[in-house]
C-alpha positions as CSV (number, residue, x, y, z in Angstrom):
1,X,-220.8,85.8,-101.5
2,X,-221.5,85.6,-98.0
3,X,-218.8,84.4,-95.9
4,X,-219.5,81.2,-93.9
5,X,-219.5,82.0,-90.0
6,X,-216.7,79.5,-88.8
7,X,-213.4,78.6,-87.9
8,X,-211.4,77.1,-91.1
9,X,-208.6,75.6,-89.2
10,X,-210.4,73.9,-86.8
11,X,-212.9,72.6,-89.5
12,X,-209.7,71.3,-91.2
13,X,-208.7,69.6,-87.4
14,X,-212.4,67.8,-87.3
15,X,-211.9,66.8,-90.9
16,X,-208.2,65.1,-90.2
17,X,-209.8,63.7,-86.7
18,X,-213.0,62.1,-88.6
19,X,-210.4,60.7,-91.2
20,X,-208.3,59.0,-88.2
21,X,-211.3,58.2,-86.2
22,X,-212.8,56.3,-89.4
23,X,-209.3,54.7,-90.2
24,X,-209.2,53.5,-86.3
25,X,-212.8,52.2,-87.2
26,X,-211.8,49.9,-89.4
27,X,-209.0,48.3,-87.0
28,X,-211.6,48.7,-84.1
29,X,-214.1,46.2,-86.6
30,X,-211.7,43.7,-87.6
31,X,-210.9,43.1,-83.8
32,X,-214.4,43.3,-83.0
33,X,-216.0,40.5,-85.7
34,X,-213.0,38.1,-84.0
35,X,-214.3,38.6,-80.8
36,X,-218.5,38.0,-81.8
37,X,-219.8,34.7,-81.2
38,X,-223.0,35.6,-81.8
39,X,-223.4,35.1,-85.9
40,X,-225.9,38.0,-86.0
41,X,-223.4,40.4,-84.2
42,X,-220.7,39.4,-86.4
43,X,-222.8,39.6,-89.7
44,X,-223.9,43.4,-88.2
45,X,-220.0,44.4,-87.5
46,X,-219.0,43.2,-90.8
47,X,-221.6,45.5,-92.7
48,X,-220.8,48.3,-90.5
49,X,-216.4,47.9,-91.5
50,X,-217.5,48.1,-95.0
51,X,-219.2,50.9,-94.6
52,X,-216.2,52.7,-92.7
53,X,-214.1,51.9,-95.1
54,X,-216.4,54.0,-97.9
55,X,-216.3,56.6,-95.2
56,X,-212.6,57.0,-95.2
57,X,-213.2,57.6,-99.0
58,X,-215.8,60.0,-98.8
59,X,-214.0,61.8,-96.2
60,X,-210.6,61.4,-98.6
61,X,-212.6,63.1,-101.7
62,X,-213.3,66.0,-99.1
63,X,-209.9,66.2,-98.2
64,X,-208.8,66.8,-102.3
65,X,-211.6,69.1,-102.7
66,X,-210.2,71.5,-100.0
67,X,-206.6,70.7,-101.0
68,X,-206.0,69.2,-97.5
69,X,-203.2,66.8,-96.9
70,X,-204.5,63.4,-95.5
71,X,-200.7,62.6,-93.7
72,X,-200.8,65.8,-91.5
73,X,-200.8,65.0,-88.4
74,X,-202.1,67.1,-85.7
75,X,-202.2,66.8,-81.5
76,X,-205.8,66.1,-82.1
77,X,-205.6,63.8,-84.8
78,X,-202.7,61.7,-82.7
79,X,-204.8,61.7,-79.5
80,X,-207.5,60.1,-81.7
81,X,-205.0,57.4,-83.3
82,X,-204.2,56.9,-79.3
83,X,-207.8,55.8,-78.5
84,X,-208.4,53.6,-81.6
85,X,-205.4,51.3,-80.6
86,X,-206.1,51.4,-76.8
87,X,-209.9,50.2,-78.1
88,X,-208.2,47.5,-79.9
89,X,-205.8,46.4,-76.9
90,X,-208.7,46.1,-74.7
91,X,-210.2,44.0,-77.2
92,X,-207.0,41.7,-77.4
93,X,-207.1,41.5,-73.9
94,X,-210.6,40.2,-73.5
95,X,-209.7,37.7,-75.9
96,X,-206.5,36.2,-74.2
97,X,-208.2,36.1,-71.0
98,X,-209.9,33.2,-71.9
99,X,-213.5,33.9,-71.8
100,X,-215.3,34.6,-75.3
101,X,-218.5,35.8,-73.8
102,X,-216.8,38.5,-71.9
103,X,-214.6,39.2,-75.0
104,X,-217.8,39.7,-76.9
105,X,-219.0,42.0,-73.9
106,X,-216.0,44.2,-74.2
107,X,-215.7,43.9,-77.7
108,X,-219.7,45.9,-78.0
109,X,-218.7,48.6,-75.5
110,X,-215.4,49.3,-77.6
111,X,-217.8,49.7,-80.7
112,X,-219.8,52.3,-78.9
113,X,-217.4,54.4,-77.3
114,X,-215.5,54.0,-81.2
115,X,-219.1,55.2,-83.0
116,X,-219.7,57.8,-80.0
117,X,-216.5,59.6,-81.3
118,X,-217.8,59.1,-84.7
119,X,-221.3,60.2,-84.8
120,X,-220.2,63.0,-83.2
121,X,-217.7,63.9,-85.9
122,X,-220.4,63.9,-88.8
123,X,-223.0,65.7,-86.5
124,X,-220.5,68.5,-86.3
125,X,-219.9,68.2,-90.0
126,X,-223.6,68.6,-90.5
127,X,-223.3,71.5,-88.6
128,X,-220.8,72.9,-90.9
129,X,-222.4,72.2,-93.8
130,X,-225.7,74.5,-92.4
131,X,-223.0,77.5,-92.3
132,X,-221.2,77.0,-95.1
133,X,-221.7,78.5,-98.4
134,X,-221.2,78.1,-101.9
135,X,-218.4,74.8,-103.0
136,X,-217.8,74.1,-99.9
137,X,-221.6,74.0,-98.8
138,X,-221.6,71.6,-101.0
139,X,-219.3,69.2,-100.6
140,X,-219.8,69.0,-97.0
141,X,-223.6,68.5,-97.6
142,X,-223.0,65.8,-99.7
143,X,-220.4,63.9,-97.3
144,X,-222.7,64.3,-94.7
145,X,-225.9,62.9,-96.6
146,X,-223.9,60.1,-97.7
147,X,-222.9,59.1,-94.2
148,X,-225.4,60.4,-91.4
149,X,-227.9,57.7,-91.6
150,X,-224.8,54.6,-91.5
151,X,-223.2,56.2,-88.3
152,X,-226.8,56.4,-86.2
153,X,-227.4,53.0,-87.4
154,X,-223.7,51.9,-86.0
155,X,-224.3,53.7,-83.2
156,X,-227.7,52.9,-81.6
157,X,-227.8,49.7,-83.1
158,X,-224.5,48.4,-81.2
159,X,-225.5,50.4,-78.2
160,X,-228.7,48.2,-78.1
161,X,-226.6,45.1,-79.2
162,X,-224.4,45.4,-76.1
163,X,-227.1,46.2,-73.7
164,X,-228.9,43.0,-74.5
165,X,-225.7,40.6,-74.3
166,X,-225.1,42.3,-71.3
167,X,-228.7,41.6,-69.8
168,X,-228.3,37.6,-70.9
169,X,-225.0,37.4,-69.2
170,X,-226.8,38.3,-65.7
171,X,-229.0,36.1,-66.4
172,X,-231.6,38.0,-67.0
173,X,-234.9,38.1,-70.2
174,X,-232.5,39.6,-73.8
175,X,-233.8,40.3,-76.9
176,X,-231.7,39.2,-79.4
177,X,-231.6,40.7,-82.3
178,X,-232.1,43.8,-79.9
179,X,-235.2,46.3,-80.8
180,X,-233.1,48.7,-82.6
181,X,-232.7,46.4,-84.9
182,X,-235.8,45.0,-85.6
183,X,-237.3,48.0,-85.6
184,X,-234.5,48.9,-87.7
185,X,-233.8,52.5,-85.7
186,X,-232.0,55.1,-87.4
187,X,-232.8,58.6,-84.9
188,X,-232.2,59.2,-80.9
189,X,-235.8,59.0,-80.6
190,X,-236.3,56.3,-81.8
191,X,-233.4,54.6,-80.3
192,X,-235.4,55.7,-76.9
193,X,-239.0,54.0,-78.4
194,X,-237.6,50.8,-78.8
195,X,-235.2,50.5,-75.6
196,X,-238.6,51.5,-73.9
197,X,-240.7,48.9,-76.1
198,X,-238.2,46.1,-75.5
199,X,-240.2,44.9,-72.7
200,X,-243.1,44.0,-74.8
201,X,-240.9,42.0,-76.9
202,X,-239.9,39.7,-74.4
């Protein structure tokens, strides 16, 4: 069998940082739906926290297939817990300032910069699962099948969410839902088609 053309320990350190960056999802979505006013939004982020919390068991059934521990905690993994709360503190802060627009606001750009770390984290896994061979081909492939598709939707879509908001706060022509999600975008590409299409939507 040909040997797969990577480094195991630090697959193992993306594997514990995905699980902690999915766990700090689901903290990052509870805070986010209290700050949505707009129903839409709110209906969007709830979807997207049940889907992170089915990611944290597909990334767990990874976990027991490569007999990893998921309580070890590495620098990594700990600088990633770091981020999750501080995205949630900003939130909270947003909130008890008074203003539930800008809480909103700040609530979309913690979502993005939260889904920036984590469709990163599958990419990568992707990655690995193009080296790998054999099992753990396998199981990585499957993971990543499973999930790819939810984390660009989470991604692009919020991205466009947030842009939108922030265009009707200046005062300034929104489309709400935002293109991404009428368009229902799933790829970079076509993330890029319907931010440059959103004029004709107007």
């Amino acid at each position: 069998m040909a040997r797969a053309k990577y480094d195991k320990s630090q697959m193992h350190e993306l594997l514990y940082q995905a699980l902690e960056t999915e766990l700090g999802g689901e903290q990052v979505y509870l805070q986010a739906i209290e700050c949505a006013v707009n129903d839409d939004l709110r209906e969007e982020w709830n979807e997207y926290l049940e889907e992170t919390r089915t990611h944290q068991e597909i990334l767990l059934q990874e976990f027991e297939a490569f007999g990893l521990d998921p309580e070890v905690r590495t620098p990594g993994r700990e600088i990633v817990a770091h981020h999750g709360r501080a995205l949630v503190e900003a939130m909270v802060m947003a909130q008890e300032a008074g203003d539930p627009m800008a809480a909103q606001l700040v609530a979309g750009e913690c979502v993005v910069l939260a889904e920036t770390k984590d469709h990163l984290n599958w990419e990568l896994i992707g990655y690995l699962a193009d080296r790998a061979t054999g099992d753990e081909k396998q199981v990585l492939k499957a993971a990543h099948d499973k999930v790819e598709k939810q984390e660009d939707h989470h991604l692009y879509h919020t991205t466009g969410w947030t842009r939108e908001l922030w265009l009707e706060s200046l005062g300034m022509p929104a489309v709400l839902p935002p293109p991404e999600e009428v368009r229902n975008v799933e790829t970079a590409i076509g993330a890029a088609r319907a931010e440059k299409a959103r004029s004709d939507m107007l």
